[in-house]
C-alpha positions as CSV (number, residue, x, y, z in Angstrom):
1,X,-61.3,67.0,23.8
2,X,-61.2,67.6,20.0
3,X,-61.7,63.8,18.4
4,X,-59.5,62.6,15.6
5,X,-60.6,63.0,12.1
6,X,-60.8,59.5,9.7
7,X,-62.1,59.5,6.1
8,X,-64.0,56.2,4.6
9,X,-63.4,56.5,1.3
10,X,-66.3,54.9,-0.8
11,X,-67.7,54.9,-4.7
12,X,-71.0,55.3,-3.2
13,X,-72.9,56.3,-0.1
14,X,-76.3,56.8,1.0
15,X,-79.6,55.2,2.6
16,X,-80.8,54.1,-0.6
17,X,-77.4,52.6,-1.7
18,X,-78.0,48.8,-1.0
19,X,-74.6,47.2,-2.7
20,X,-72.6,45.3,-0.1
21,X,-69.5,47.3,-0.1
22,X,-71.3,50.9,0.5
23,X,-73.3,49.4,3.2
24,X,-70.4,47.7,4.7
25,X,-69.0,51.2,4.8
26,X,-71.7,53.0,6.4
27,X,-72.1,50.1,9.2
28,X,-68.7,50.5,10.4
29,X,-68.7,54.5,10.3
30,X,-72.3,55.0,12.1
31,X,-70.5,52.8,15.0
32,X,-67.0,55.1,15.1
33,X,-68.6,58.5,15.6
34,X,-68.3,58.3,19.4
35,X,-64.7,57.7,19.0
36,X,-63.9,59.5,16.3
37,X,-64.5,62.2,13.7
38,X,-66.0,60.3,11.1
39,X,-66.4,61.6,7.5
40,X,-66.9,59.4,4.3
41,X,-65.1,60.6,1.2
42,X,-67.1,59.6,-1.9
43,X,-68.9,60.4,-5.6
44,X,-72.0,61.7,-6.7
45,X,-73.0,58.6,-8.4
46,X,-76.1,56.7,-7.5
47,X,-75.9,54.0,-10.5
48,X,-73.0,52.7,-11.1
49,X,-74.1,51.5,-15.2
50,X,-74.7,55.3,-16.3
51,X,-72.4,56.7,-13.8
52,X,-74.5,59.9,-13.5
53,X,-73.7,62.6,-11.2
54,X,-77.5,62.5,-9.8
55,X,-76.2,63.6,-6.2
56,X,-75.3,67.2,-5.8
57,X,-72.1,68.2,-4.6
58,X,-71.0,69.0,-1.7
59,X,-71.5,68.2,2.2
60,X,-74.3,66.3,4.2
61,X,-75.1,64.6,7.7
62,X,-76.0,60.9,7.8
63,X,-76.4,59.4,11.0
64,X,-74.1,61.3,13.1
65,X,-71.3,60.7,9.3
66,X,-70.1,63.7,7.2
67,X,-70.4,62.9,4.2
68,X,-68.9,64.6,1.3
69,X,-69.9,63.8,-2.1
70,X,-67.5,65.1,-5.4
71,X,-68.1,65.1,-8.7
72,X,-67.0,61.9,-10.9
73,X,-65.1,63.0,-14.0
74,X,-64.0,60.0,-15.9
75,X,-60.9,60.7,-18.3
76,X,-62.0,59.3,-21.9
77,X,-64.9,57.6,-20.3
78,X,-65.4,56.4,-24.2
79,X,-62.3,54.7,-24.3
80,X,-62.3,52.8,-21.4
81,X,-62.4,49.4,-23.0
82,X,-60.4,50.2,-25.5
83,X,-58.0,50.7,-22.3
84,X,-59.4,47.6,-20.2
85,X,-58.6,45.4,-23.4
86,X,-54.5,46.9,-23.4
87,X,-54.4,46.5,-20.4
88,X,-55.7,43.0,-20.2
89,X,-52.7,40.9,-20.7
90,X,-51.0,42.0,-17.0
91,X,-53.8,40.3,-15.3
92,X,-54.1,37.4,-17.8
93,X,-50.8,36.5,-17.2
94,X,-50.7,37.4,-13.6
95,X,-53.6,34.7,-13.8
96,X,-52.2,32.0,-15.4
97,X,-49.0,32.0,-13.0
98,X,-51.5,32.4,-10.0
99,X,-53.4,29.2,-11.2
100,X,-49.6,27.4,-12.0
101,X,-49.2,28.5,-8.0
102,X,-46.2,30.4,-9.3
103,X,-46.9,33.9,-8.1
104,X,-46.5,34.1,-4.7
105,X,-43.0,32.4,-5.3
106,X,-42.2,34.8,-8.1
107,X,-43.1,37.5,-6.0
108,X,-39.6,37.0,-3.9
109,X,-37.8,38.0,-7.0
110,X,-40.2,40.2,-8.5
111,X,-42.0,41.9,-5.6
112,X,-43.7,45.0,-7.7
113,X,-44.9,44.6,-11.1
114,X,-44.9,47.1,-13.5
115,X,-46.3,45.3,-16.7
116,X,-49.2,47.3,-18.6
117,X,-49.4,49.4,-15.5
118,X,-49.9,52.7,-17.7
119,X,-52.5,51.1,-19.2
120,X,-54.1,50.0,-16.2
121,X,-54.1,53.4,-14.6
122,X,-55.1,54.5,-18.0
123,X,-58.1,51.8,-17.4
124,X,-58.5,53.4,-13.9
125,X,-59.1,56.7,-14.8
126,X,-61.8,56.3,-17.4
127,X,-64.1,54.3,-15.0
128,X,-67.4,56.2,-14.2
129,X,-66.1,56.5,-10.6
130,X,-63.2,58.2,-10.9
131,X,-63.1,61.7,-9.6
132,X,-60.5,64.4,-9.6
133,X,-61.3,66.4,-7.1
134,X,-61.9,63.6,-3.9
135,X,-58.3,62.8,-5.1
136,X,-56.8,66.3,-4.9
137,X,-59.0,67.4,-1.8
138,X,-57.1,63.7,-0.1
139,X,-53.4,65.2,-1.1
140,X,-53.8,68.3,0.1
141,X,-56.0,67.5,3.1
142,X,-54.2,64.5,4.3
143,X,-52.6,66.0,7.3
144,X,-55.9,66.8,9.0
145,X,-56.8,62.9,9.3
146,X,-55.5,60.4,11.1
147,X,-57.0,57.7,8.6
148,X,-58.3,56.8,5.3
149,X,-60.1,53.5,4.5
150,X,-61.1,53.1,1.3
151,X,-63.2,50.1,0.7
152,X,-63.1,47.7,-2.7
153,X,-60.6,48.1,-5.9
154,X,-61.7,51.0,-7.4
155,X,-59.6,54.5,-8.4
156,X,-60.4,55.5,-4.9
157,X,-58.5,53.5,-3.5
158,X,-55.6,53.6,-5.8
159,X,-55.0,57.4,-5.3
160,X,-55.5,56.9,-1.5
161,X,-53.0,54.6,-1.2
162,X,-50.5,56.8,-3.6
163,X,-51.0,60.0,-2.1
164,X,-51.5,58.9,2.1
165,X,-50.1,55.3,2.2
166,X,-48.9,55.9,5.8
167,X,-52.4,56.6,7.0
168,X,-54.7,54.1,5.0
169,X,-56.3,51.2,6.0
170,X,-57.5,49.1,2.7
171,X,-60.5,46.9,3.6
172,X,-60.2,45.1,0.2
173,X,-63.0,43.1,-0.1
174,X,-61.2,41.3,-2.6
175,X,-62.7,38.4,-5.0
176,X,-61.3,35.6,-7.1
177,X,-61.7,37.3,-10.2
178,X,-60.0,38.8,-13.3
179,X,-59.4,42.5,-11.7
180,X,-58.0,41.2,-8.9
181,X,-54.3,40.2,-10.7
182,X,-54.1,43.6,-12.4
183,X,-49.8,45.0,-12.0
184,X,-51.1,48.0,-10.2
185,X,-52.1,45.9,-7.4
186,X,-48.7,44.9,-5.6
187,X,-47.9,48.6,-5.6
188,X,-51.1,49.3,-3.7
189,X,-50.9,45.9,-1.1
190,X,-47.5,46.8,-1.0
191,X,-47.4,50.7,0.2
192,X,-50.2,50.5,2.7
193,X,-50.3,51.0,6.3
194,X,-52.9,48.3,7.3
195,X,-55.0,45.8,5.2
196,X,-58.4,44.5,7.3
197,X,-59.8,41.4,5.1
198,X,-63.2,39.9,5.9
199,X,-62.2,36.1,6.2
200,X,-59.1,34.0,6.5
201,X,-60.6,32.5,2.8
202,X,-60.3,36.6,1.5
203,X,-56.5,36.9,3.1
204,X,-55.3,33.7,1.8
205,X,-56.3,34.8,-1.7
206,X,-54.4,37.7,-1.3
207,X,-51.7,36.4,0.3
208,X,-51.0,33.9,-2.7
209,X,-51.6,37.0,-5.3
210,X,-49.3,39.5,-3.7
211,X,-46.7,37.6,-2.2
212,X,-43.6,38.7,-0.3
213,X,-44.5,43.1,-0.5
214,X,-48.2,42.8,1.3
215,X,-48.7,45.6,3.8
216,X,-49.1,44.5,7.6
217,X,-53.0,42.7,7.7
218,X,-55.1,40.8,9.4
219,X,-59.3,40.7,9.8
220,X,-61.3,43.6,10.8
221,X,-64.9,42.4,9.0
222,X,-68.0,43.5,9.8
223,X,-71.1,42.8,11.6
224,X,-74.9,43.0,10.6
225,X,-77.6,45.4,11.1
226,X,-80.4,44.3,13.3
227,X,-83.9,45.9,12.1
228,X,-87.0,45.7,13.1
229,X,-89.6,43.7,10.9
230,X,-92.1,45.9,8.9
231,X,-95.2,44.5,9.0
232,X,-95.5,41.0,7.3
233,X,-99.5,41.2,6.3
234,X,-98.8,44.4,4.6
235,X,-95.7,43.7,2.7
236,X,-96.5,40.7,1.7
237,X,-99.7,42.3,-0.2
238,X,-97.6,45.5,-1.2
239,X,-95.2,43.3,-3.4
240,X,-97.6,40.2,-4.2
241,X,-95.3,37.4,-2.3
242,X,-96.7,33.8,-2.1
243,X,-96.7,31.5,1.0
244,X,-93.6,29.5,0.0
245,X,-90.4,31.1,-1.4
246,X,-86.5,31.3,-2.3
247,X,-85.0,34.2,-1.5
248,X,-82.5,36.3,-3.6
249,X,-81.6,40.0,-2.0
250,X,-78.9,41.8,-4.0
251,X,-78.4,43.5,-7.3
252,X,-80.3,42.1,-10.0
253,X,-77.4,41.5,-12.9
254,X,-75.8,38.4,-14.2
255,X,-72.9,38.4,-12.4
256,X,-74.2,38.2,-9.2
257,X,-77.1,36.0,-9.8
258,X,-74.9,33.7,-11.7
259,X,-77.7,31.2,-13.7
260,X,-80.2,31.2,-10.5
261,X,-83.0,31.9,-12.1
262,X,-82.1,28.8,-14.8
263,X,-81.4,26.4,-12.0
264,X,-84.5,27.7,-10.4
265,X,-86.8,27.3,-13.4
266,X,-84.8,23.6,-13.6
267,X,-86.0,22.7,-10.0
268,X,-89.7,23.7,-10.8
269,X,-90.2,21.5,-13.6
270,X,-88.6,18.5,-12.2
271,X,-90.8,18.9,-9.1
272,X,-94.1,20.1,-10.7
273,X,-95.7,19.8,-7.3
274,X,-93.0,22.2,-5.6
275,X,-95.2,25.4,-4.4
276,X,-92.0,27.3,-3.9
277,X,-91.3,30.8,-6.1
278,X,-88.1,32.7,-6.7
279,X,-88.7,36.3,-5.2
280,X,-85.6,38.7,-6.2
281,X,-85.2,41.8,-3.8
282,X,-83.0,44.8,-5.2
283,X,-82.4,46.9,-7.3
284,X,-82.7,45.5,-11.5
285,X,-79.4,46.6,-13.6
286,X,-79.9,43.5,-15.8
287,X,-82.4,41.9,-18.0
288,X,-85.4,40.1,-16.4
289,X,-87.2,36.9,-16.7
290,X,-91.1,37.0,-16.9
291,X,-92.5,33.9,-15.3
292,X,-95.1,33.1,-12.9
293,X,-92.8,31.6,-10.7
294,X,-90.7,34.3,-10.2
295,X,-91.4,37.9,-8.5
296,X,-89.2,41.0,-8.6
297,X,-89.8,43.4,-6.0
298,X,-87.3,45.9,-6.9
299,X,-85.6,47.3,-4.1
300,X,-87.4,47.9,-0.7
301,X,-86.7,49.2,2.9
302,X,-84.2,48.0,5.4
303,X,-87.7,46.7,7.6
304,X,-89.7,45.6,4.4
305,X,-86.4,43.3,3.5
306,X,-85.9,41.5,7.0
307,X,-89.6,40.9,7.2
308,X,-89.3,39.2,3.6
309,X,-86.4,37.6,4.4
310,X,-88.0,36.2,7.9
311,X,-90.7,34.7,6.4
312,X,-88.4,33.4,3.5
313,X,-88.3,29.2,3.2
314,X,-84.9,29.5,2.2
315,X,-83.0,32.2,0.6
316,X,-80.2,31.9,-1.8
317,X,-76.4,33.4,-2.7
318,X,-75.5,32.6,-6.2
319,X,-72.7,34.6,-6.1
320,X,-69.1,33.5,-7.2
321,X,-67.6,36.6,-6.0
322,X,-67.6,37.5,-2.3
323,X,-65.5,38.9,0.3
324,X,-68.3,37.9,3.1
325,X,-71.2,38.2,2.5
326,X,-73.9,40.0,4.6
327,X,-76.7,38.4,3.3
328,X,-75.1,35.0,4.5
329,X,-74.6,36.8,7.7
330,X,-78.0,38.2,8.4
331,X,-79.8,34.9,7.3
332,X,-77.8,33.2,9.6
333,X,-78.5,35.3,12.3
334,X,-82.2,35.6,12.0
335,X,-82.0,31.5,12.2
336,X,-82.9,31.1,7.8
337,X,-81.6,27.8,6.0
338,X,-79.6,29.0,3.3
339,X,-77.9,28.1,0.1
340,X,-74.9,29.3,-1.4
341,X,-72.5,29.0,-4.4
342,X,-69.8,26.5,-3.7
343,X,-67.4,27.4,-6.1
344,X,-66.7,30.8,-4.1
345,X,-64.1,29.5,-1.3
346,X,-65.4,32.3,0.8
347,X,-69.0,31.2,1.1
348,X,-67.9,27.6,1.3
349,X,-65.8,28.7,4.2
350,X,-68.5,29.8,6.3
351,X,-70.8,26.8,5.7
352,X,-67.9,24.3,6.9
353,X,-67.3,26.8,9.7
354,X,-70.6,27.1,11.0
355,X,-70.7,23.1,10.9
356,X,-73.3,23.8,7.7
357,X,-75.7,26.4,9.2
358,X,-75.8,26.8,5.2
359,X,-75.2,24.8,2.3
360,X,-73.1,24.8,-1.0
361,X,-74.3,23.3,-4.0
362,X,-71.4,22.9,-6.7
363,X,-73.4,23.0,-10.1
364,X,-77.2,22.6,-11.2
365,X,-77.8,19.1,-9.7
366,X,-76.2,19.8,-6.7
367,X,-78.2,22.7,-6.3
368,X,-81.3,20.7,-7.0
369,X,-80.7,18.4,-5.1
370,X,-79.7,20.1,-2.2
371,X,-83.0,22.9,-2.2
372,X,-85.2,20.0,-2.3
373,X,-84.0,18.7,1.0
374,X,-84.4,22.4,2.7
375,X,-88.0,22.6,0.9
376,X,-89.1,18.9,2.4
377,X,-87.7,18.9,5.7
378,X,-88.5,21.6,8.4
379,X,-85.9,20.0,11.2
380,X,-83.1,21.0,8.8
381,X,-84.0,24.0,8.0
382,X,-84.9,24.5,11.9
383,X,-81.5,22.7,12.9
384,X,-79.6,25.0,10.8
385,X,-80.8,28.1,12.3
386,X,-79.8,27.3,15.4
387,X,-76.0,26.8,14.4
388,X,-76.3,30.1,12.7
389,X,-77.8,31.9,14.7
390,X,-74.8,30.5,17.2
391,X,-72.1,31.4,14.7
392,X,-72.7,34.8,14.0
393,X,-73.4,35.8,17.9
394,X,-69.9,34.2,18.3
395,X,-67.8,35.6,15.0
396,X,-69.5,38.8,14.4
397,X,-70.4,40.8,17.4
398,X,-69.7,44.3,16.8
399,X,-67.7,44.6,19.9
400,X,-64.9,42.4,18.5
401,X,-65.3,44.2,15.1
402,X,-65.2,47.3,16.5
403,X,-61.9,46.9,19.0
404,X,-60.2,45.4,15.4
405,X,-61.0,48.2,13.5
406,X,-59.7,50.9,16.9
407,X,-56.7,49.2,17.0
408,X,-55.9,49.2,13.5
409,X,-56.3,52.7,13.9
410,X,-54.9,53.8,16.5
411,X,-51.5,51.8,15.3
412,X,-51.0,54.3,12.7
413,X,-48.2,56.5,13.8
């Protein structure tokens, strides 16, 4: 029996592709290709600052996944923020009336917005992932899948949604951030088949930025990868770790590390006596701090990183700007105290969730305060393993993730 054909529709896509939404991607297709015939639509780019096409065209195999790659061909590329800044004021005021708590209400009378939206497409079109051809080859192809799912706000999914709403699945990952109140986004939440959030904290955000026209949803989410260790002895001498560290794994920019290093460096000379160092695993697309308290390893294998993160005191998310986190997932699982930003409602709602498996520190003090109670005491960080460990094994099992994500499928007409 011939197996019906879905599309994930991605930036980026590879092993050596280590941002959350791209892996997120590539968990949930390695797990449908028994029940379906799973391809992922995506770009050549590997770096997403010089938007290079360093992949070659075309088709390749990944783990049981077609995967085909097109070229990105940004339109203007040099004028994007001349584009981002006219198109600024939709989402600025979008903003303002979401903060007032006057845009889901508004959104009875004014459903679909249309304010600067030429601008935004304009702004759309000149990012480094746009590409052309993935967006033609979806138009004319569209009748030989039974689903797109695009993941993340990018021109991927815009065009998906335009050109195959009946047959795509957004899986948002949406954040609390500037992008997210652009015009152009109540025609997409409003002309797909299915939306799949991450967390009730993700859908609620939505819910209160689109209003009245949002597509059928509900959560999908995602589960975690479990890896075997690599061996501790010899990572631990391959990337010069210490005995006693805070863990960061993610991209290395500003964004997401959000003043950790400061805070970090804060911590350290108001306990002198602390032996703990900030190691940061992943790739570096931002400036670095020299500092013989921290260590960059750059990035590292799927078995290098669990072992570092196993033997991890406690390990950090500084982010402001998440639609789950896997990090917070896969910490919790391996029974690791962690730390997160508090100010992001999504990583505060798993540490109330979890009855604090992890904790949130609201500013610099807090966070001081806080990572010197998970450094001193080895029952808390013990205790707090245990109701991760707990949570995860009852929120995140694949098999519920995986009937979500069927159903949603197989709903499509």
């Amino acid at each position: 029996m011939t197996k019906e054909k879905i599309a994930f529709v991605v930036v980026r896509y590879g092993k050596d592709i280590n941002g959350g939404a791209e892996y997120h991607c590539r968990m949930l297709a390695e797990r449908l290709v028994n029940d379906y015939d799973v391809e992922v639509l995506t770009t050549c780019v590997k770096n997403y600052v010089t938007g290079e096409n360093e992949y070659p065209e075309g088709k390749e195999t990944l783990n049981g996944v077609l995967v085909r790659r097109f070229y990105s061909d940004p339109v203007e590329p040099d004028l994007h923020k001349s584009y981002v800044r006219q198109a600024a004021p939709a989402k600025k005021w979008r903003h303002f009336l979401y903060r007032c708590r006057l845009l889901k209400p508004l959104s009875y009378v004014k459903p679909i917005w249309h304010y600067k939206e030429e601008e935004e497409i304009k702004a759309l079109n000149s990012q480094v992932f746009y590409s052309s051809s993935m967006y033609t080859f979806i138009r004319e192809n569209k009748a030989f899948y039974k689903a797109f799912i695009p993941l993340s706000f990018f021109p991927h999914t815009y065009y998906t949604a335009m050109y195959a709403p009946e047959k795509t699945i957004l899986i948002p990952t949406m954040h609390n951030n500037g992008s997210s109140f652009r015009s152009i986004i109540t025609s997409v939440f409003s002309k797909v088949a299915y939306i799949g959030f991450n967390i009730e904290a993700e859908q609620k955000l939505v819910e209160n930025i689109v209003g009245k026209p949002l597509a059928a949803n509900g959560i999908i989410s995602v589960g975690i990868e479990k890896t075997k260790a690599a061996d501790w002895k010899q990572t631990k001498v391959k990337y010069n770790l210490p005995e006693d560290y805070l863990l960061y794994v993610g991209r290395i920019d500003a964004i997401k590390l959000n003043n950790i290093v400061d805070y970090f460096l804060g911590y350290k000379k108001k306990y002198i006596a602390s032996r703990l160092k900030l190691v940061l695993v992943g790739g570096i697309f931002g400036k670095t701090v020299e500092h013989p308290d921290i260590i960059y390893t750059g990035f590292v294998g799927d078995a290098e990183k669990v072992a570092i993160q196993l033997n991890a005191k406690v390990i950090v998310n500084p982010s402001k700007y998440e639609s789950l986190s896997l990090i917070l997932l896969e910490t919790m699982s391996e029974g690791k105290a962690m730390l997160v930003n508090g100010q992001c409602n999504v990583l505060k709602e798993h540490c109330v969730k979890s009855d604090y498996a992890a904790l949130y520190y609201m500013n610099r003090r807090d966070f001081v305060r806080k990572l010197r109670c998970l450094e001193e005491s080895e029952v808390l960080r013990q205790q707090m393993g245990e109701k991760g460990r707990r949570y995860v094994q009852e929120n995140y099992d694949w098999k519920i993730i995986i009937g979500r994500m069927r159903s949603a499928i197989q709903a499509l007409s």
